[in-house]
VEXMARMAR-263342 format. One line per field, with one value per atom (N, C-alpha, C, O, CB): residue number from 1; atom name; x, y, z; residue in one letter. Coordinates in Angstrom, 2 decimals, padded with zeros to 5 digits. Each point is the difference from the previous one (the first is absolute). Glycine has a CB too. Layout:
<atoms>
seq: NUM	... .
atom: CA	... .
px: X	... .
py: Y	... .
pz: Z	... .
type: a	... .
</atoms>
This chain:
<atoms>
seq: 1	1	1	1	1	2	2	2	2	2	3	3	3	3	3	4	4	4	4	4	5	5	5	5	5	6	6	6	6	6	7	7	7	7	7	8	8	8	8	8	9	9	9	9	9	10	10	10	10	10	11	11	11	11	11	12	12	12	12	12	13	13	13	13	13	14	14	14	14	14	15	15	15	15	15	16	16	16	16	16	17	17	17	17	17	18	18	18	18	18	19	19	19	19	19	20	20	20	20	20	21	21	21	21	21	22	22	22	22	22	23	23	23	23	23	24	24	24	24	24	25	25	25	25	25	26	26	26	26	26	27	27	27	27	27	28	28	28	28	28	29	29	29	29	29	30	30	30	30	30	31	31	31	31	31	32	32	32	32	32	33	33	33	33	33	34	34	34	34	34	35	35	35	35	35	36	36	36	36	36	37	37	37	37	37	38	38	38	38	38	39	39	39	39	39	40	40	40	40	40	41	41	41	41	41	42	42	42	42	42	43	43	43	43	43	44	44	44	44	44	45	45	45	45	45	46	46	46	46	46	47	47	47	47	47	48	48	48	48	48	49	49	49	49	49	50	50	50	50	50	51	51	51	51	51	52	52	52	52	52	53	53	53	53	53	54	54	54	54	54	55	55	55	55	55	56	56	56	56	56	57	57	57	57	57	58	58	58	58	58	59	59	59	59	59	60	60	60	60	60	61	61	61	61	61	62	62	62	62	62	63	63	63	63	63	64	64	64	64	64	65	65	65	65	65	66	66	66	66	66	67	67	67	67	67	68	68	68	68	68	69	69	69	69	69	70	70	70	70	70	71	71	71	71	71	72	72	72	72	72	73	73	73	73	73	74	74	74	74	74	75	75	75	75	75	76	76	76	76	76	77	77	77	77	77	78	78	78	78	78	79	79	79	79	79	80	80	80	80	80	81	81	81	81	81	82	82	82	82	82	83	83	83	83	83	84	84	84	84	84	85	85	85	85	85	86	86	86	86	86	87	87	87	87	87	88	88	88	88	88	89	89	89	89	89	90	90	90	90	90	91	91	91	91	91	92	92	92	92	92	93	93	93	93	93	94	94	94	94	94	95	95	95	95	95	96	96	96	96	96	97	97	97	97	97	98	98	98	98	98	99	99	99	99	99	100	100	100	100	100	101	101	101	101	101	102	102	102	102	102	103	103	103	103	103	104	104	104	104	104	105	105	105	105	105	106	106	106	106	106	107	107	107	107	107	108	108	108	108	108 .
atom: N	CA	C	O	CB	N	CA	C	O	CB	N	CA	C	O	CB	N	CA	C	O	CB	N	CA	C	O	CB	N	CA	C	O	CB	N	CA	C	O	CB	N	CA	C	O	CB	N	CA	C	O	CB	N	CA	C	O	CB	N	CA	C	O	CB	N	CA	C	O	CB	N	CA	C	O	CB	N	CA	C	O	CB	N	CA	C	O	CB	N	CA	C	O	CB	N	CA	C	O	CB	N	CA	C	O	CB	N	CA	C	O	CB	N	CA	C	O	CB	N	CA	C	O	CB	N	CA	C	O	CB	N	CA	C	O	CB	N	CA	C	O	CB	N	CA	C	O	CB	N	CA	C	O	CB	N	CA	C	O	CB	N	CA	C	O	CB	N	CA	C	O	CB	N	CA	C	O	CB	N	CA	C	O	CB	N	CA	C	O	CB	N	CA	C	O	CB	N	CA	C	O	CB	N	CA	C	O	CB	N	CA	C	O	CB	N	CA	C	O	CB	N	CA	C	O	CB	N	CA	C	O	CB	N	CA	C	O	CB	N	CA	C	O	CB	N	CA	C	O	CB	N	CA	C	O	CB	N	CA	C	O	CB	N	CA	C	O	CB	N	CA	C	O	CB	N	CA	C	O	CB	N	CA	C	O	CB	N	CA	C	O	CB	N	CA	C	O	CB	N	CA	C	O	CB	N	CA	C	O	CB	N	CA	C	O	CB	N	CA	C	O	CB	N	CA	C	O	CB	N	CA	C	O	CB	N	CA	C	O	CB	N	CA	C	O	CB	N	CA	C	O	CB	N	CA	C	O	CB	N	CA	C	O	CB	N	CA	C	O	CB	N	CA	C	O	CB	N	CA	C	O	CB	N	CA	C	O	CB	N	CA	C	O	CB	N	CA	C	O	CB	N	CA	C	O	CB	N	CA	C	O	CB	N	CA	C	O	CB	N	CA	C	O	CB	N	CA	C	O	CB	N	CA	C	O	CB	N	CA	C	O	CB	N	CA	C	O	CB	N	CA	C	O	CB	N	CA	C	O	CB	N	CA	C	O	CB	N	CA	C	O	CB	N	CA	C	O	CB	N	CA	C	O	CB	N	CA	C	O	CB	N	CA	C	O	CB	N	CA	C	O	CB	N	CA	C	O	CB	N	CA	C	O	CB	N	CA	C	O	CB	N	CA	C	O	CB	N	CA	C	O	CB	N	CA	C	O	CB	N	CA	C	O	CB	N	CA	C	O	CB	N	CA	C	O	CB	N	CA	C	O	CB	N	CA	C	O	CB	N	CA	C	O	CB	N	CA	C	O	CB	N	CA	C	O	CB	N	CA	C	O	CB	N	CA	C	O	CB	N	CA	C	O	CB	N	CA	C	O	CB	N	CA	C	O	CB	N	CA	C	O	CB	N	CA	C	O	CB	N	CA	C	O	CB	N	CA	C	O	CB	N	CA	C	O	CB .
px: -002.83	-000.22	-000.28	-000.90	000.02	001.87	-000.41	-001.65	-000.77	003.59	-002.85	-001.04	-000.29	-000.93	001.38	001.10	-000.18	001.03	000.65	000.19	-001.54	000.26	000.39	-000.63	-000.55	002.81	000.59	000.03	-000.27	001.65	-001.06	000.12	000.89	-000.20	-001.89	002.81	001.39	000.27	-000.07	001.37	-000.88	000.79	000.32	-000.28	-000.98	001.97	000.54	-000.70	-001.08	002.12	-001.24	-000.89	-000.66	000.52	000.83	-002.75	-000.43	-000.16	-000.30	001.63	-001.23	-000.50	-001.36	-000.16	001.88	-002.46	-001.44	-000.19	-000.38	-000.06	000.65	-000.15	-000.93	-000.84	002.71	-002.13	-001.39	-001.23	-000.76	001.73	-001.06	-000.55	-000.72	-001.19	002.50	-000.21	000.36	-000.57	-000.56	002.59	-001.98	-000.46	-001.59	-000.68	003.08	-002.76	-001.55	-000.53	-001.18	001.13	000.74	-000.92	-000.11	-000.96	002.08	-000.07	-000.16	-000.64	-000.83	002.82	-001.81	-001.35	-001.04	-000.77	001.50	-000.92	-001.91	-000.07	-001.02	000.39	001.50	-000.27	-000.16	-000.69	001.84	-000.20	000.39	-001.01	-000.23	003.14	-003.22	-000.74	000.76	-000.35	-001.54	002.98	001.38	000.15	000.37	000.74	-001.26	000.62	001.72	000.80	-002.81	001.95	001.68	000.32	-000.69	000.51	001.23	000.49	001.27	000.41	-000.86	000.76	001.58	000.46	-000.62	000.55	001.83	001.26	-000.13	-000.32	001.82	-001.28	-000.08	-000.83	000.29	000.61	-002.30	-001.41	000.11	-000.10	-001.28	001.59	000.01	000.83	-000.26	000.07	001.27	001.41	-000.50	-000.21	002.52	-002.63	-000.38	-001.52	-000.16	001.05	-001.55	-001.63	001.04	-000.35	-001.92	003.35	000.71	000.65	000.08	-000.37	001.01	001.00	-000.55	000.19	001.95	-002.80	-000.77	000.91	-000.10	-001.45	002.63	000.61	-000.29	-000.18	001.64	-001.45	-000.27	001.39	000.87	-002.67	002.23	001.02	-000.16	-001.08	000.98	001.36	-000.32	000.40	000.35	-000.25	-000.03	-000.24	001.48	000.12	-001.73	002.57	000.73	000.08	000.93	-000.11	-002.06	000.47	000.43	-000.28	-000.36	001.66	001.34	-000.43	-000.75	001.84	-000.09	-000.61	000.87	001.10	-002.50	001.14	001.47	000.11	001.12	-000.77	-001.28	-000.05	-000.37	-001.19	-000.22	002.30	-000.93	000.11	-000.50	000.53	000.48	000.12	-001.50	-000.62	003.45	-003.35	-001.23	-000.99	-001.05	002.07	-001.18	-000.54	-000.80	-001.05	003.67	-001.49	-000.23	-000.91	-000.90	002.56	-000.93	-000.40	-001.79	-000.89	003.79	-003.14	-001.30	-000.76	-001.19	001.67	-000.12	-000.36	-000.43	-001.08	002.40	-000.29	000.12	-001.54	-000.98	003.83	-002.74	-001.57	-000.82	-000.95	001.49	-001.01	-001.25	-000.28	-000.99	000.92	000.72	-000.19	-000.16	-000.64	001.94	-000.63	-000.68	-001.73	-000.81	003.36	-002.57	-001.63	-000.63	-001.21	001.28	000.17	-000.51	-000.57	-001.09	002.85	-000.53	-000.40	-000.93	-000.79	003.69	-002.43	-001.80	-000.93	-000.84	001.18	-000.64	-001.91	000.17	-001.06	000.26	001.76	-000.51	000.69	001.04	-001.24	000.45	001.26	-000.80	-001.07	001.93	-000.01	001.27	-000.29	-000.94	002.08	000.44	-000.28	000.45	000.23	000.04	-000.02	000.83	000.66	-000.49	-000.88	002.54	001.25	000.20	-001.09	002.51	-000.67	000.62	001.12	-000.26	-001.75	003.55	001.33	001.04	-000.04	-000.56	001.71	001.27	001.04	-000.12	-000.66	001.71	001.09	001.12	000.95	-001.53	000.32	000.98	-000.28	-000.68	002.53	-001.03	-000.86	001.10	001.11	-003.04	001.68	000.83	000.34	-000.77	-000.12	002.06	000.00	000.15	-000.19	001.58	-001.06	-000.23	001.15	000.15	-001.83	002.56	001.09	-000.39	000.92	001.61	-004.06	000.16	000.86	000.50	-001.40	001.52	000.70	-000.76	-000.42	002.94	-002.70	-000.96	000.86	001.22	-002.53	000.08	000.09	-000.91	-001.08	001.62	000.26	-000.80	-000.75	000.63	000.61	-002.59	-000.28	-000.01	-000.45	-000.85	001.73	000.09	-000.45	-001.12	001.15	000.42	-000.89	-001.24	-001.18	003.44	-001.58	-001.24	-000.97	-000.93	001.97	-001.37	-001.26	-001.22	-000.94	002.48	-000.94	-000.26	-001.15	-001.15	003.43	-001.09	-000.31	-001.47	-000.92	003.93	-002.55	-000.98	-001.92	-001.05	003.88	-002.53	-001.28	-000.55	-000.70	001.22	-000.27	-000.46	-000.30	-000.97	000.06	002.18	-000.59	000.18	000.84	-000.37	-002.03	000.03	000.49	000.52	-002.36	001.47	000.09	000.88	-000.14	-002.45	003.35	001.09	-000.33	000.10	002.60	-003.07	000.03	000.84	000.03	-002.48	003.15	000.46	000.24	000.40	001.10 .
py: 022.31	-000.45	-001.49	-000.48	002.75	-003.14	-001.43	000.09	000.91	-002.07	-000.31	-000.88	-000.93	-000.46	000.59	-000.06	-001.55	001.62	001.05	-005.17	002.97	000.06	-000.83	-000.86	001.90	-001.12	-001.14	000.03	001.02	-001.17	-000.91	-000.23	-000.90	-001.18	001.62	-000.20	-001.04	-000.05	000.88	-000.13	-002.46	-000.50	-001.13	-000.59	001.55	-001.32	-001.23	-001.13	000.55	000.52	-002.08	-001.17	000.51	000.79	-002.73	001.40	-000.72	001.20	-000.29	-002.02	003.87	000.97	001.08	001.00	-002.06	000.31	000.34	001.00	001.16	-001.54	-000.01	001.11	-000.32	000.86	-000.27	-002.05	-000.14	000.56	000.91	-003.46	002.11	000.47	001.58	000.30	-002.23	002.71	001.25	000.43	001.09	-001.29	-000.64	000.64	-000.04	000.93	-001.14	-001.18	-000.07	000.60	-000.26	-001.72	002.90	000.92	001.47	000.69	-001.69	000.99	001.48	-000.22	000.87	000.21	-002.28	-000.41	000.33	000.80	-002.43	000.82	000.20	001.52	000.51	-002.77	003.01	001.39	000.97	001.01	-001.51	-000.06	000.94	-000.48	000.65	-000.29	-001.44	-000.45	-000.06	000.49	000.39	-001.54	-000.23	-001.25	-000.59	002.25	-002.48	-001.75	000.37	000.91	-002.52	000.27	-000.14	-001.81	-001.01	003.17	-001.90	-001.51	000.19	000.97	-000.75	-002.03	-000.12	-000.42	-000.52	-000.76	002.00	-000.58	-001.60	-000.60	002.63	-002.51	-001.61	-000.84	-000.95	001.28	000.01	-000.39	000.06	-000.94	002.05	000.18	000.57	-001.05	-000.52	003.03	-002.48	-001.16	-001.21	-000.55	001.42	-001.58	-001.41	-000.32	-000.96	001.14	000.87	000.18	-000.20	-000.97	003.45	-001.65	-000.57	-000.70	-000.55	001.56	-001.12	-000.99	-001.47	-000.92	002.56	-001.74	-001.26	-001.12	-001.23	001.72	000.51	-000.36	000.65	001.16	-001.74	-000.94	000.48	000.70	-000.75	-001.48	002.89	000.37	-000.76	-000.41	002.57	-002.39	-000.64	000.74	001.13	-003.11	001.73	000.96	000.86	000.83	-002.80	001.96	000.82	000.75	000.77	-001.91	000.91	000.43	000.59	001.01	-001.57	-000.43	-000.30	000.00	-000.72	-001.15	003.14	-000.07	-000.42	000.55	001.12	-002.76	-000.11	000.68	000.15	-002.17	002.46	000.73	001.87	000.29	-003.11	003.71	000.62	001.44	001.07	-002.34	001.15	000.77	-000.64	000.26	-000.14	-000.95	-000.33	000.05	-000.38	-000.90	001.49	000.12	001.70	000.44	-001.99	001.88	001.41	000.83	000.84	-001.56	000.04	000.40	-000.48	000.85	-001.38	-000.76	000.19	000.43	-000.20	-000.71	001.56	000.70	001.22	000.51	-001.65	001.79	001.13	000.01	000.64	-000.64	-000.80	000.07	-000.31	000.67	-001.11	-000.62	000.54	001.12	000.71	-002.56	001.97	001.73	001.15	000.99	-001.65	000.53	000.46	-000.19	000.85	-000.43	-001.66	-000.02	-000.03	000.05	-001.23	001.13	-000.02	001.97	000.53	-003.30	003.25	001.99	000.23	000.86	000.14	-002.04	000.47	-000.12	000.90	-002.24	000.11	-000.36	001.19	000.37	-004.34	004.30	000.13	001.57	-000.43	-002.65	003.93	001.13	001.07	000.61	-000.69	000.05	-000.86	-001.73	-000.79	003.35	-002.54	-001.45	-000.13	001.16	-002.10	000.16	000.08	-001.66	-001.07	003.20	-001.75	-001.61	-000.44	000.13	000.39	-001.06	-000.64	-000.69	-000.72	000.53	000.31	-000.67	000.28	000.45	-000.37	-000.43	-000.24	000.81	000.20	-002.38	002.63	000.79	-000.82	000.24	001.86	-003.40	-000.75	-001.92	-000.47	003.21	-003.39	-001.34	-000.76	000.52	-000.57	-001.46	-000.99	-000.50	-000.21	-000.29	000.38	-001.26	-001.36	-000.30	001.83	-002.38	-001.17	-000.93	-001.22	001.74	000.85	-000.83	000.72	000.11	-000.36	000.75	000.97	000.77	-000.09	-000.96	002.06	001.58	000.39	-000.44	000.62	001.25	001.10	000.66	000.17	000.26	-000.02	000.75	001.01	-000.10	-001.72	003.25	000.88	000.51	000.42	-000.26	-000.17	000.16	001.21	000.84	-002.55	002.16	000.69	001.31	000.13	-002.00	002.77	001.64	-000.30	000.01	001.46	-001.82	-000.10	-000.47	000.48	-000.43	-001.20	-000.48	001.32	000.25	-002.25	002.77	000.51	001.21	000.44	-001.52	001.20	000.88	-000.50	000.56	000.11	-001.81	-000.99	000.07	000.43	-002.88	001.86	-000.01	001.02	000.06	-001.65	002.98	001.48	000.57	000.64	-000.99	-000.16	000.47	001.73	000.76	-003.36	002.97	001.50	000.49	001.07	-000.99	-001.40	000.08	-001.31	-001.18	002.41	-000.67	-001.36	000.61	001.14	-001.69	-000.56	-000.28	-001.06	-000.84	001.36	-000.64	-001.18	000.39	-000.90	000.14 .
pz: -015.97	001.35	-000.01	-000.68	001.35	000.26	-000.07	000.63	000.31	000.07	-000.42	000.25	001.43	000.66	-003.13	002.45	000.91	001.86	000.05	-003.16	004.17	001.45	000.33	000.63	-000.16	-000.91	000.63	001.65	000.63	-002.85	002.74	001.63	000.45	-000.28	000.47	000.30	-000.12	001.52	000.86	-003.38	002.59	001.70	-000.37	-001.04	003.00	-000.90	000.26	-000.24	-000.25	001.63	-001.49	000.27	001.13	000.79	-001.65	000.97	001.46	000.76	001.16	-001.14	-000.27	000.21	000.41	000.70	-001.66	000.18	-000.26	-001.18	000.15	002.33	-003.29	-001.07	-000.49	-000.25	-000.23	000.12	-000.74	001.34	-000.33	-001.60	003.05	000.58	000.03	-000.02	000.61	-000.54	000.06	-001.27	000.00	001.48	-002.82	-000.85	-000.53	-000.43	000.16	000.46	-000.05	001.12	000.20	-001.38	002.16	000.90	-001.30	-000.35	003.59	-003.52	-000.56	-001.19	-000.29	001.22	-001.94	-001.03	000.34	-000.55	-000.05	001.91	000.40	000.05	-000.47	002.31	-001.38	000.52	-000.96	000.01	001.80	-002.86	-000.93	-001.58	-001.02	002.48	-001.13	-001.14	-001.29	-001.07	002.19	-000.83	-000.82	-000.26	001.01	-000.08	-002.01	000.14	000.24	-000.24	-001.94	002.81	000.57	-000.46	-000.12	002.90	-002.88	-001.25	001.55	000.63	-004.89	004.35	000.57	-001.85	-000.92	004.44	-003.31	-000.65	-000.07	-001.03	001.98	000.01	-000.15	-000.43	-000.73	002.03	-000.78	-000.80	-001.68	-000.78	002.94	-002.41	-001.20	-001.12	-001.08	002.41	-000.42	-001.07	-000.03	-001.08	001.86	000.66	000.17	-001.47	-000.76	004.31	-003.42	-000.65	-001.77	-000.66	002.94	-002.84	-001.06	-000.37	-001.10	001.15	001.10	-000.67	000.24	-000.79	001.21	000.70	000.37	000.71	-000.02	-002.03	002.80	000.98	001.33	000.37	-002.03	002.38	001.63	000.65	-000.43	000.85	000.09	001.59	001.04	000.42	-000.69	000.77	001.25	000.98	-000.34	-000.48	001.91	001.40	-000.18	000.91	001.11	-002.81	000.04	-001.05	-000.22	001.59	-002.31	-001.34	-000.84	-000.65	001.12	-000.40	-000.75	-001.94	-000.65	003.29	-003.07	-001.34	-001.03	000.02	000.62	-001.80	-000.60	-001.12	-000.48	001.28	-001.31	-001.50	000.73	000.13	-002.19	002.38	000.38	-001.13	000.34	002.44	-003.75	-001.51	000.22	001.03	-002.86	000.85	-000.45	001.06	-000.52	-001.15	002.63	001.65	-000.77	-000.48	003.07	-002.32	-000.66	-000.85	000.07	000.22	-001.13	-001.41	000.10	-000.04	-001.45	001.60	000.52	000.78	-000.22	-000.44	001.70	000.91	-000.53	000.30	001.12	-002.43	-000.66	-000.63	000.38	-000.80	-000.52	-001.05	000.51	-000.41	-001.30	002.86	000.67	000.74	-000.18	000.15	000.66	000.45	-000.84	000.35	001.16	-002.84	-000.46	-000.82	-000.36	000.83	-000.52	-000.41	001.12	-000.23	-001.73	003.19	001.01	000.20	000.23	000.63	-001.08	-000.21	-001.48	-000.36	001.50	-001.64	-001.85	000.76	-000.09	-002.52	003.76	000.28	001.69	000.51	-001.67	001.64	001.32	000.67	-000.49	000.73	000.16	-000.25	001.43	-000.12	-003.53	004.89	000.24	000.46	000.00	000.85	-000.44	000.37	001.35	000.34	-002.60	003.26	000.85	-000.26	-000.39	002.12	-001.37	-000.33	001.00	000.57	-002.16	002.36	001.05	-000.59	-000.96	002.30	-000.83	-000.44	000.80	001.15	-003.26	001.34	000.42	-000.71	-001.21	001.79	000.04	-000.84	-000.26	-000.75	001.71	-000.05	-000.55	000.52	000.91	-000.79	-001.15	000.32	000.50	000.10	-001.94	002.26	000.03	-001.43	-000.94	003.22	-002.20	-001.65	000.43	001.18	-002.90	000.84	000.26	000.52	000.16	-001.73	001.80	001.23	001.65	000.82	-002.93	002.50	000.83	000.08	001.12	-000.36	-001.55	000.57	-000.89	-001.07	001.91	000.11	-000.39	-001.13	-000.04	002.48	-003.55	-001.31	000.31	000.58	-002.26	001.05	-000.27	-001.22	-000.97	002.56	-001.58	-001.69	-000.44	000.78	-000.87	-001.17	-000.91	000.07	-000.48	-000.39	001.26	-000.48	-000.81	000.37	-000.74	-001.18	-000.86	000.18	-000.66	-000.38	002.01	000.47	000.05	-000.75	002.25	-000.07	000.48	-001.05	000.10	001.64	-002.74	-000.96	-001.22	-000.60	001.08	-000.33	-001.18	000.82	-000.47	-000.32	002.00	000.67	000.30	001.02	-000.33	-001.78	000.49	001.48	000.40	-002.52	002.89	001.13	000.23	-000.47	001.39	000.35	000.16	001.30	000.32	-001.80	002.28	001.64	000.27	-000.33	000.96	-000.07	000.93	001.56	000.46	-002.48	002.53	001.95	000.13	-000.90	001.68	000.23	000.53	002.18	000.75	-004.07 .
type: x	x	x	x	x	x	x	x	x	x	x	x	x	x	x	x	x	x	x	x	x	x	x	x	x	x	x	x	x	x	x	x	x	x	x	x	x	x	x	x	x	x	x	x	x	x	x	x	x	x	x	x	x	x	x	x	x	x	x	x	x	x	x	x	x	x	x	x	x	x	x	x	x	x	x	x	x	x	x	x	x	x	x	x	x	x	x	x	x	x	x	x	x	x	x	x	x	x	x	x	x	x	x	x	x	x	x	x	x	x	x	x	x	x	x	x	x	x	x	x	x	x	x	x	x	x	x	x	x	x	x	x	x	x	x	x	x	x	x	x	x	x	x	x	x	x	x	x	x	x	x	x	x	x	x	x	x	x	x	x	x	x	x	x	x	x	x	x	x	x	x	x	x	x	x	x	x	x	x	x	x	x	x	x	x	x	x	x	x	x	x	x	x	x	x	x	x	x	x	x	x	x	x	x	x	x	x	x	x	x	x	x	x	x	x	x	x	x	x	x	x	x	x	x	x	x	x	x	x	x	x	x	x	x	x	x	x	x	x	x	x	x	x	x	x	x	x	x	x	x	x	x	x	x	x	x	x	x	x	x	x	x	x	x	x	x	x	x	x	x	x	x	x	x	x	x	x	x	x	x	x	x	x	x	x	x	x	x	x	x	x	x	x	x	x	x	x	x	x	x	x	x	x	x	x	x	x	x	x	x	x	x	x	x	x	x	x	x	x	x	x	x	x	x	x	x	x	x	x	x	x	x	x	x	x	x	x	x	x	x	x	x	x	x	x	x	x	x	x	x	x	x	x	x	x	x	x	x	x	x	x	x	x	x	x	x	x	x	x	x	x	x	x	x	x	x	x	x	x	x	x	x	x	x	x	x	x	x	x	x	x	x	x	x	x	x	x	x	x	x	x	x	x	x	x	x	x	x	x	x	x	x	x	x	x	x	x	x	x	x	x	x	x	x	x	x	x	x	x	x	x	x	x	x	x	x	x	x	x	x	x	x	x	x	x	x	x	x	x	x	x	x	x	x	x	x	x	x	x	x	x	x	x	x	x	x	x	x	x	x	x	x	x	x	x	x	x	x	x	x	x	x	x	x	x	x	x	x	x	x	x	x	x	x	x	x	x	x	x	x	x	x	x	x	x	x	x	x	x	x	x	x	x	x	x	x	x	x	x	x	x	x	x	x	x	x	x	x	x	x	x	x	x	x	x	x	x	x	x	x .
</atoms>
């Protein structure tokens, strides 16, 4: 059984919103996707963000979530099923993501 409650929309949706209600409620930490990458890779997004590496986007995304499920289980996420690249057209990411960040619960 995964770990993670993913929650997925569009930009500009309210998901983070939406999700630190059900944290407080649920007494669940909740991480955003973007926070999470920006917090590694130690790159900012800008208002469209537009990703240019988004293999390695990933892949780090992947291993904190998982050390994020060693200290904390569940989690709740907040993301995207698919990003801008760095010519703006939308990419869709990978099944395996999906699979890597042990998720148990998908909402969108």
């Amino acid at each position: 059984m995964g770990n993670t409650i993913f929650i997925a929309g569009a930009y500009g949706t309210g998901k983070s919103t939406l999700c630190s209600k059900l944290s407080a409620k649920m007494q669940i930490p909740f991480f955003s996707v973007g926070d999470l990458i920006s917090e590694i890779s130690g790159k900012q997004y800008g208002a469209n963000k537009a990703v240019s590496d988004k293999k390695r986007n990933q892949m780090l995304l992947a291993k904190k979530v998982q050390e994020l499920n060693r200290i904390h289980s569940p989690i709740i996420l907040a993301g995207h099923f698919c990003i801008f690249n760095k010519s703006n057209e939308i990419e869709m990411l990978p099944d395996s993501v999906f699979h890597e960040i042990n998720m148990n619960r998908l909402c969108f």
